[in-house]
PDB file of N, H, CA, C and O in Angstrom:
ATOM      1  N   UNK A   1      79.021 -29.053  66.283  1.00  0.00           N
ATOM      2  CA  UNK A   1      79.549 -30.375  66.030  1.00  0.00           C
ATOM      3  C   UNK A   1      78.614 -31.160  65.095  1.00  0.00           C
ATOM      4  O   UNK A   1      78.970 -31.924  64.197  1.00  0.00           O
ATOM      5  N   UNK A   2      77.566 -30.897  65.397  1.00  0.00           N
ATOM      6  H   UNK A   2      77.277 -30.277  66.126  1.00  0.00           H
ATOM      7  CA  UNK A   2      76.549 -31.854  64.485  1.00  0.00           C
ATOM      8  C   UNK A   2      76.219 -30.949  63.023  1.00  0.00           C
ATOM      9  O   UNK A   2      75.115 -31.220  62.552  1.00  0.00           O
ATOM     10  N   UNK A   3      76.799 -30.204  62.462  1.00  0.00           N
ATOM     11  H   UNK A   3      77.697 -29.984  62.844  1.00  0.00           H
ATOM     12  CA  UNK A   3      77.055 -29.368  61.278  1.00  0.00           C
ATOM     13  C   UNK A   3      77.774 -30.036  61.038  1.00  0.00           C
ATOM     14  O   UNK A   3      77.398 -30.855  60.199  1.00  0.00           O
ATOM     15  N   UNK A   4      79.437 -30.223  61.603  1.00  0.00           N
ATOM     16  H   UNK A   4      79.743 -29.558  62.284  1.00  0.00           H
ATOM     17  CA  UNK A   4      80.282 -31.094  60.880  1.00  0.00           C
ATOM     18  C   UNK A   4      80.060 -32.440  60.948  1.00  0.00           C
ATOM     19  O   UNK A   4      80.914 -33.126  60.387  1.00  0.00           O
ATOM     20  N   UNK A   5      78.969 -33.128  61.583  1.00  0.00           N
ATOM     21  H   UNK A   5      78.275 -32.570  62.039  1.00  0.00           H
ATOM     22  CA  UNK A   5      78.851 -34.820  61.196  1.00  0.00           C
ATOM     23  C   UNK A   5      78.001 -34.533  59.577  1.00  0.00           C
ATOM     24  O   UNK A   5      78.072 -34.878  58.398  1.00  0.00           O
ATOM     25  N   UNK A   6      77.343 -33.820  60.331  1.00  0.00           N
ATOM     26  H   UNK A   6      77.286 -33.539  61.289  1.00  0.00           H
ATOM     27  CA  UNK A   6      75.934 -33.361  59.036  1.00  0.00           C
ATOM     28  C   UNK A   6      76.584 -33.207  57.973  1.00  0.00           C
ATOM     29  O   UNK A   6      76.042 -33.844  57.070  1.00  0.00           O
ATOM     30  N   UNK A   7      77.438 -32.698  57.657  1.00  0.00           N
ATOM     31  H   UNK A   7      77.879 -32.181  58.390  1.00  0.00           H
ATOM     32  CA  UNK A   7      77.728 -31.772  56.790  1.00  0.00           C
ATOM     33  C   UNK A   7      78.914 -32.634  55.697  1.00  0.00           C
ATOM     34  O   UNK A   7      79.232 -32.276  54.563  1.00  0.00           O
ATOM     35  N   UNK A   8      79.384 -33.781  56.413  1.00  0.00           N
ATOM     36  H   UNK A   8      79.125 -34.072  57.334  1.00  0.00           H
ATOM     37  CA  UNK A   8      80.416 -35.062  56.248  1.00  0.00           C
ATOM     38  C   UNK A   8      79.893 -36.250  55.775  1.00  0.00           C
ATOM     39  O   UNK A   8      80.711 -37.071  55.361  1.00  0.00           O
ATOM     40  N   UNK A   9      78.150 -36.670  55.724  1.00  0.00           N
ATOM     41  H   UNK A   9      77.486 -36.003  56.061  1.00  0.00           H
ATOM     42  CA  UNK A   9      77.366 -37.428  55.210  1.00  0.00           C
ATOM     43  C   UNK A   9      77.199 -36.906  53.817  1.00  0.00           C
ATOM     44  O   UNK A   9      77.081 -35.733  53.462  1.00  0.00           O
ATOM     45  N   UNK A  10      77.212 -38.157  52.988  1.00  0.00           N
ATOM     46  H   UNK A  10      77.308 -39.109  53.276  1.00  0.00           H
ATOM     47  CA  UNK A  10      76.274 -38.374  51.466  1.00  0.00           C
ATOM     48  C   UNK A  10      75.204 -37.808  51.766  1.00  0.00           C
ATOM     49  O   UNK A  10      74.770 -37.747  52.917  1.00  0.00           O
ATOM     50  N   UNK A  11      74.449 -37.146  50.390  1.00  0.00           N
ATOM     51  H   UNK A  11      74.801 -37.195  49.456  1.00  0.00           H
ATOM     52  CA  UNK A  11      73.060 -37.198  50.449  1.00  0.00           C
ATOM     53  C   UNK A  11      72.354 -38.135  50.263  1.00  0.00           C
ATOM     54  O   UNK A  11      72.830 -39.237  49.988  1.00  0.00           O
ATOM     55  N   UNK A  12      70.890 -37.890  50.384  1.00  0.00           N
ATOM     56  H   UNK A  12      70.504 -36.996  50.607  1.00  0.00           H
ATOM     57  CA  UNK A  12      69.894 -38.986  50.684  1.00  0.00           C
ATOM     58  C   UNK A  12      69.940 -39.742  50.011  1.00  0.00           C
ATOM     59  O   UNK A  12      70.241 -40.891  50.332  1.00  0.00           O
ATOM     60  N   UNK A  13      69.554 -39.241  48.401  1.00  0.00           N
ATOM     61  H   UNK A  13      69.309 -38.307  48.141  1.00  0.00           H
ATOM     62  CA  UNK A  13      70.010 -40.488  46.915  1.00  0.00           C
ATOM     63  C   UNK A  13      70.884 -41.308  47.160  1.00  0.00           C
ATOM     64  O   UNK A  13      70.767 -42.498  46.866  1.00  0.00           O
ATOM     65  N   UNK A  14      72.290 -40.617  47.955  1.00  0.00           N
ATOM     66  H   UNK A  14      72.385 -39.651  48.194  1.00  0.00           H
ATOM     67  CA  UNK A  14      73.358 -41.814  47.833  1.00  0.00           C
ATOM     68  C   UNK A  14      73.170 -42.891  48.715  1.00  0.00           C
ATOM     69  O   UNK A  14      73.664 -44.002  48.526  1.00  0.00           O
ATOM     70  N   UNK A  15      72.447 -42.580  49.700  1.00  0.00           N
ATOM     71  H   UNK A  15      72.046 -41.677  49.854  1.00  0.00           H
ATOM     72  CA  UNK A  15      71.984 -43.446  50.980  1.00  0.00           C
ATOM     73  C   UNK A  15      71.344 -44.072  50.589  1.00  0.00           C
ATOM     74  O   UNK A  15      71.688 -45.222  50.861  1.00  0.00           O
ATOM     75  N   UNK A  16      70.262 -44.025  49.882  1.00  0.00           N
ATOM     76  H   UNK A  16      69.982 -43.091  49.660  1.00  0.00           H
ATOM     77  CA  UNK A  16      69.036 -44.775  49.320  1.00  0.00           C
ATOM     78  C   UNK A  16      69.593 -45.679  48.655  1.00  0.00           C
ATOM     79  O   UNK A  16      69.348 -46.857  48.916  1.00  0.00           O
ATOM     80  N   UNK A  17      70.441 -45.336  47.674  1.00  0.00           N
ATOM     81  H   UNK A  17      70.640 -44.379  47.461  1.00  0.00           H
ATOM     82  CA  UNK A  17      70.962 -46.463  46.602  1.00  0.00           C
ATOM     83  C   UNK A  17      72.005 -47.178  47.390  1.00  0.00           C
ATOM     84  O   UNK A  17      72.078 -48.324  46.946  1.00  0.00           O
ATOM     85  N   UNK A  18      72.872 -46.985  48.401  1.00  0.00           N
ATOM     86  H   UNK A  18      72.812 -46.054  48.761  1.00  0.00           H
ATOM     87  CA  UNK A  18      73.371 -47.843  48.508  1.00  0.00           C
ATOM     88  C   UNK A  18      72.672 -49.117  49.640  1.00  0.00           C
ATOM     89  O   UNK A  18      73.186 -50.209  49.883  1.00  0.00           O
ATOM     90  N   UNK A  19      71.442 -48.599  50.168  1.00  0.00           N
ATOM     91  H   UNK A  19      71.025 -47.712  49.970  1.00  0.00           H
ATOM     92  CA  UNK A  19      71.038 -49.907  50.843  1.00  0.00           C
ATOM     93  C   UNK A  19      70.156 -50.162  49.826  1.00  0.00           C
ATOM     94  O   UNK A  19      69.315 -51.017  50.106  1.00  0.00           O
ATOM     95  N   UNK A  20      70.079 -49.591  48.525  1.00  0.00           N
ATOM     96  H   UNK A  20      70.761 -48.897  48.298  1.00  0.00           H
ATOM     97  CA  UNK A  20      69.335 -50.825  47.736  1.00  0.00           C
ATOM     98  C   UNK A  20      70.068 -51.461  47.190  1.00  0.00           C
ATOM     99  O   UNK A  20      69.630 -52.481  46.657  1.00  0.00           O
ATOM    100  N   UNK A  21      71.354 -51.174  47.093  1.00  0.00           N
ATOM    101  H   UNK A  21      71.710 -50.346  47.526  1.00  0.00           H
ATOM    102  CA  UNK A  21      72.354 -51.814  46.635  1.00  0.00           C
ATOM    103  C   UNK A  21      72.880 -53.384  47.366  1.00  0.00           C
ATOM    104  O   UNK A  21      73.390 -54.413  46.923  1.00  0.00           O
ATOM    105  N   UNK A  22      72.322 -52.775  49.050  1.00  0.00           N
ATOM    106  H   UNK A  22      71.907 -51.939  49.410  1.00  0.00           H
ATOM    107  CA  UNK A  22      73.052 -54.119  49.581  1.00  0.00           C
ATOM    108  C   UNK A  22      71.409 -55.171  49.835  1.00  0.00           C
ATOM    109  O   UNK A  22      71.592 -56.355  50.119  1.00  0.00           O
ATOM    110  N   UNK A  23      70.005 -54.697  49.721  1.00  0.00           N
ATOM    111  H   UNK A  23      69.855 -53.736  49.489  1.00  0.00           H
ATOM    112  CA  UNK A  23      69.206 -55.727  49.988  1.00  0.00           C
ATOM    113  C   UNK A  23      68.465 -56.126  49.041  1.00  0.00           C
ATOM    114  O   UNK A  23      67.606 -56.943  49.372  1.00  0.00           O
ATOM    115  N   UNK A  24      68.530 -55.646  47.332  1.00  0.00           N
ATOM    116  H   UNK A  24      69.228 -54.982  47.064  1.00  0.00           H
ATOM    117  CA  UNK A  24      68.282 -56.094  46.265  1.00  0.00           C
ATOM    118  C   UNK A  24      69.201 -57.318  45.773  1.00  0.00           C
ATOM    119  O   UNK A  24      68.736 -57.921  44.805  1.00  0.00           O
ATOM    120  N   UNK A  25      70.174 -57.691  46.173  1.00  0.00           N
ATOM    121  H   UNK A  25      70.551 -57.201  46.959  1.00  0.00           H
ATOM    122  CA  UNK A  25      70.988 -58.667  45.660  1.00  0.00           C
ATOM    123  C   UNK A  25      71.082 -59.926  46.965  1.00  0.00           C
ATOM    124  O   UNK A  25      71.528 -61.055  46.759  1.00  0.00           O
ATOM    125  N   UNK A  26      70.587 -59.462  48.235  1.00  0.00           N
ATOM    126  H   UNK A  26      70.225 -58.545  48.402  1.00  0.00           H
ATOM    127  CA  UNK A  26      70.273 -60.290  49.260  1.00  0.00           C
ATOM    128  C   UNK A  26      69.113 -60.736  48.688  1.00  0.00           C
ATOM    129  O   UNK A  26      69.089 -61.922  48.359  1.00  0.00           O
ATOM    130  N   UNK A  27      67.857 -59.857  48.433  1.00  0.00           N
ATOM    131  H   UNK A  27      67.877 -58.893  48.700  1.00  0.00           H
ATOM    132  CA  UNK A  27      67.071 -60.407  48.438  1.00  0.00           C
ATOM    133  C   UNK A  27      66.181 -61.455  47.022  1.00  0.00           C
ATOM    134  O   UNK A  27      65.042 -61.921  47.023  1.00  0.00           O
ATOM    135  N   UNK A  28      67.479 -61.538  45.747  1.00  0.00           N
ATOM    136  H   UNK A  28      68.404 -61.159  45.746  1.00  0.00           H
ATOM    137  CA  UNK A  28      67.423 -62.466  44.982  1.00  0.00           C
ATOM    138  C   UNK A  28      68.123 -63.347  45.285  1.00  0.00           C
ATOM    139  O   UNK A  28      67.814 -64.380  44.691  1.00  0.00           O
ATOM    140  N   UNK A  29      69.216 -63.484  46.158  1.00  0.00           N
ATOM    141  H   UNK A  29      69.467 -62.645  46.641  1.00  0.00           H
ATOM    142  CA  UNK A  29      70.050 -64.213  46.820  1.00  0.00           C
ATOM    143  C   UNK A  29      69.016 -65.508  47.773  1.00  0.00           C
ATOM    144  O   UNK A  29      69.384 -66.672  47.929  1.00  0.00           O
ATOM    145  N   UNK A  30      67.590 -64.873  48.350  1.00  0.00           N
ATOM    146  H   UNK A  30      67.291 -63.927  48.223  1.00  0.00           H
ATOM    147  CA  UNK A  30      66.757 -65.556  48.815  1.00  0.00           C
ATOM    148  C   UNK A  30      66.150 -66.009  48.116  1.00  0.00           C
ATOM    149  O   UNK A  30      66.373 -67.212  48.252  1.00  0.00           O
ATOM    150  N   UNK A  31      65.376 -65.863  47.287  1.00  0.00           N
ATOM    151  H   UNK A  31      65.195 -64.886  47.176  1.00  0.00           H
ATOM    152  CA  UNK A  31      64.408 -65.837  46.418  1.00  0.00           C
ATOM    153  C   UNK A  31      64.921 -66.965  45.645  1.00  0.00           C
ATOM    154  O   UNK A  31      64.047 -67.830  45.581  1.00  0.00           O
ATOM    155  N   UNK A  32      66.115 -67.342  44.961  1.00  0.00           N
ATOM    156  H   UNK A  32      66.825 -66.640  45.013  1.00  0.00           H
ATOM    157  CA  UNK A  32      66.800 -68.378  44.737  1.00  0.00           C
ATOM    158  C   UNK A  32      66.888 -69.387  45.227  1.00  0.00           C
ATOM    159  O   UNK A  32      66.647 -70.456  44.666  1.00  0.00           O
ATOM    160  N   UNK A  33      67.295 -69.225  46.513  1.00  0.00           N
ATOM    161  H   UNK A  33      67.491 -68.357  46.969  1.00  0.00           H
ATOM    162  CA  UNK A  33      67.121 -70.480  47.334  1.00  0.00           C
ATOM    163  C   UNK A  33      65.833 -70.860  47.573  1.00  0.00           C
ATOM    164  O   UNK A  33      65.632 -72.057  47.779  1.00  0.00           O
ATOM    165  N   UNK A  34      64.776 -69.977  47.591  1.00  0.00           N
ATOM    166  H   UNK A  34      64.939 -69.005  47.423  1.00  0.00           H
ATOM    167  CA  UNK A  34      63.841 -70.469  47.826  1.00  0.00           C
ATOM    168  C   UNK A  34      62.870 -71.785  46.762  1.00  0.00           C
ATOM    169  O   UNK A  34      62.211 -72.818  46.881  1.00  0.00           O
ATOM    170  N   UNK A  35      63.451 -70.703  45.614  1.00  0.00           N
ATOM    171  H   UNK A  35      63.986 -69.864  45.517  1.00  0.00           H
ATOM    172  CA  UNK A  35      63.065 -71.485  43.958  1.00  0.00           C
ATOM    173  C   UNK A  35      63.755 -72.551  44.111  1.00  0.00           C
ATOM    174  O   UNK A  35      63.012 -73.524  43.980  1.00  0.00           O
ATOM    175  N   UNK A  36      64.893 -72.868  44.341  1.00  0.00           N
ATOM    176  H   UNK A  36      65.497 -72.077  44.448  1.00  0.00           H
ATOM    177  CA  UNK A  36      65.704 -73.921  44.106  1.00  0.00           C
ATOM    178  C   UNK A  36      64.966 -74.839  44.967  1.00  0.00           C
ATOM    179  O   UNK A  36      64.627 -75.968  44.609  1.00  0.00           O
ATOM    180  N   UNK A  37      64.773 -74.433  45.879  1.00  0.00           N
ATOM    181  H   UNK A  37      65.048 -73.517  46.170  1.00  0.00           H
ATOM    182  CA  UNK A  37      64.514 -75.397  47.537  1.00  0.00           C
ATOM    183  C   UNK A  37      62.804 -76.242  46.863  1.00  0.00           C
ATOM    184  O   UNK A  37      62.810 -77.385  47.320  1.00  0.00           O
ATOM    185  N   UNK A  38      61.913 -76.090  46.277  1.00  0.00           N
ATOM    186  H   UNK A  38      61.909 -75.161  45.905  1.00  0.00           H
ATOM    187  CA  UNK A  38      60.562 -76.228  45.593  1.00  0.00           C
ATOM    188  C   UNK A  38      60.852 -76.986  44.130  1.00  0.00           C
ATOM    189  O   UNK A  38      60.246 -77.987  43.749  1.00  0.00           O
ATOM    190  N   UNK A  39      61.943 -76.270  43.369  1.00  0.00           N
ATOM    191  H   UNK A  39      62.435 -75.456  43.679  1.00  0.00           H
ATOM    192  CA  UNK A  39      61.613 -76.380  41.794  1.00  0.00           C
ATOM    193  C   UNK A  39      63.233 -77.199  41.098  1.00  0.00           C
ATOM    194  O   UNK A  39      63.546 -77.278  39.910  1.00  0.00           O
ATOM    195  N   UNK A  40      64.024 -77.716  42.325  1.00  0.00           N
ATOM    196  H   UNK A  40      63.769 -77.652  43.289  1.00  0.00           H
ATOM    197  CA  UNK A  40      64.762 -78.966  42.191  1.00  0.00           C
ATOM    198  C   UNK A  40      64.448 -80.416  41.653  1.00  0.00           C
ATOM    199  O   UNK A  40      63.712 -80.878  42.525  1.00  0.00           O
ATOM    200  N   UNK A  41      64.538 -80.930  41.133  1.00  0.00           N
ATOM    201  H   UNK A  41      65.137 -80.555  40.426  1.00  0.00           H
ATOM    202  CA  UNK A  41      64.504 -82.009  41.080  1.00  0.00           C
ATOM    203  C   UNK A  41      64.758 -82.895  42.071  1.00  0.00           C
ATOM    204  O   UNK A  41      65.588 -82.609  42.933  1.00  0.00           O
ATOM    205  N   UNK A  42      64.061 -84.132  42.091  1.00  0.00           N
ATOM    206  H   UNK A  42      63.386 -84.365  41.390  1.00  0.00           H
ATOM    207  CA  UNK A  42      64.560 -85.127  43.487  1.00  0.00           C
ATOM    208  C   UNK A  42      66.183 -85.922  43.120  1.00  0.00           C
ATOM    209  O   UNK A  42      66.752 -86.493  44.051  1.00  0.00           O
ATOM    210  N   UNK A  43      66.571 -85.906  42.291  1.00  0.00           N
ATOM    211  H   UNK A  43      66.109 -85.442  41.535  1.00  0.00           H
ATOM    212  CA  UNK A  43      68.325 -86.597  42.710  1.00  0.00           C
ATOM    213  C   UNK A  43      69.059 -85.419  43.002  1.00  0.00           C
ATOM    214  O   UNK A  43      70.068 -85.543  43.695  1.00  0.00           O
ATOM    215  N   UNK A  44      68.655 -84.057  42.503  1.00  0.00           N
ATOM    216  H   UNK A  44      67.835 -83.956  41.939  1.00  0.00           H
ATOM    217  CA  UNK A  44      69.614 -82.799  43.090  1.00  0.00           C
ATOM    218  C   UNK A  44      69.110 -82.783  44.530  1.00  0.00           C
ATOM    219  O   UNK A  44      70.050 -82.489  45.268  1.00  0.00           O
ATOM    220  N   UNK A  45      68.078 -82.970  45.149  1.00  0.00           N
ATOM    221  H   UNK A  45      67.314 -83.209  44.549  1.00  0.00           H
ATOM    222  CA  UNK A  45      67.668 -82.713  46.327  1.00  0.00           C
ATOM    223  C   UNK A  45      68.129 -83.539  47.232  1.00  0.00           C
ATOM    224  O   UNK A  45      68.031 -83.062  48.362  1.00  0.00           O
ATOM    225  N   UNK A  46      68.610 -84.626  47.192  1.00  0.00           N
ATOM    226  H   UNK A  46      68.689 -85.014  46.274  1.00  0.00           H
ATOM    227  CA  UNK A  46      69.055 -85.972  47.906  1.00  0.00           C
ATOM    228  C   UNK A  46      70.945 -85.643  47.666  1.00  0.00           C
ATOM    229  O   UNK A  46      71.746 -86.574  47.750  1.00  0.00           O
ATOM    230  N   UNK A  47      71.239 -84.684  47.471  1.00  0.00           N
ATOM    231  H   UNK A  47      70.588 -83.928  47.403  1.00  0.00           H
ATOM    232  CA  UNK A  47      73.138 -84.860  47.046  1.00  0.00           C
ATOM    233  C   UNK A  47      73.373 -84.233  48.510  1.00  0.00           C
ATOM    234  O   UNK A  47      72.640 -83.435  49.094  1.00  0.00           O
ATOM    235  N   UNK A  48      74.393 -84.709  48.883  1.00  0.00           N
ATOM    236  H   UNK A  48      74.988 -85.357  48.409  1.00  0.00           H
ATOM    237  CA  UNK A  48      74.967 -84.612  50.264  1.00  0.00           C
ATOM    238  C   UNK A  48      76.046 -83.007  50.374  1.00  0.00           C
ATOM    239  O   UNK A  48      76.986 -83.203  49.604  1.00  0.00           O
ATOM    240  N   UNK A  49      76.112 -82.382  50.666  1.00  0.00           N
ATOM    241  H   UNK A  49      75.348 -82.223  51.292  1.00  0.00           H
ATOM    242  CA  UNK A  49      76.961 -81.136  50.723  1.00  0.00           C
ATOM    243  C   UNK A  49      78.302 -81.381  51.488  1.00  0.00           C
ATOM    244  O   UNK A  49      78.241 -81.329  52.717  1.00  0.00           O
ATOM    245  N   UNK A  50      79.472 -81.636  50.917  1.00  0.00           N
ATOM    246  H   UNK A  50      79.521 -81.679  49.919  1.00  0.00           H
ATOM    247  CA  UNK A  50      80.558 -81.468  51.809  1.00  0.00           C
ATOM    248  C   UNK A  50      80.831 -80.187  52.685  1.00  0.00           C
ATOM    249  O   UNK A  50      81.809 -80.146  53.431  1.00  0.00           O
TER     250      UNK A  50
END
C-alpha cells in the first residue's frame, strides 16, 4: 500500500518548489507591510480603513 501512496506523489523538486511557491510570496506579502507600517508617511498613517 505504501508503494502505491509512494509511488502517486510528485518528486522532491516538485515539492520543494511548490512550498516555495506558497511562502516566497507570503513572505513579501510581510515584508511589505512591514515597510509600509515604518516608511508611511503620517497622513497615510492616520486614514481610517472601512
Amino acid at each position: 500500500m505504501w508503494d502505491f501512496i509512494i509511488g502517486r506523489l510528485p518528486s522532491k523538486l516538485i515539492l520543494i518548489n511548490a512550498v516555495f511557491s506558497l511562502f516566497i510570496p507570503l513572505g513579501i506579502y510581510k515584508l511589505n507591510k512591514v515597510l509600509h507600517k515604518f516608511g508611511d508617511p503620517p497622513w497615510k498613517n492616520n486614514q481610517n480603513p472601512k
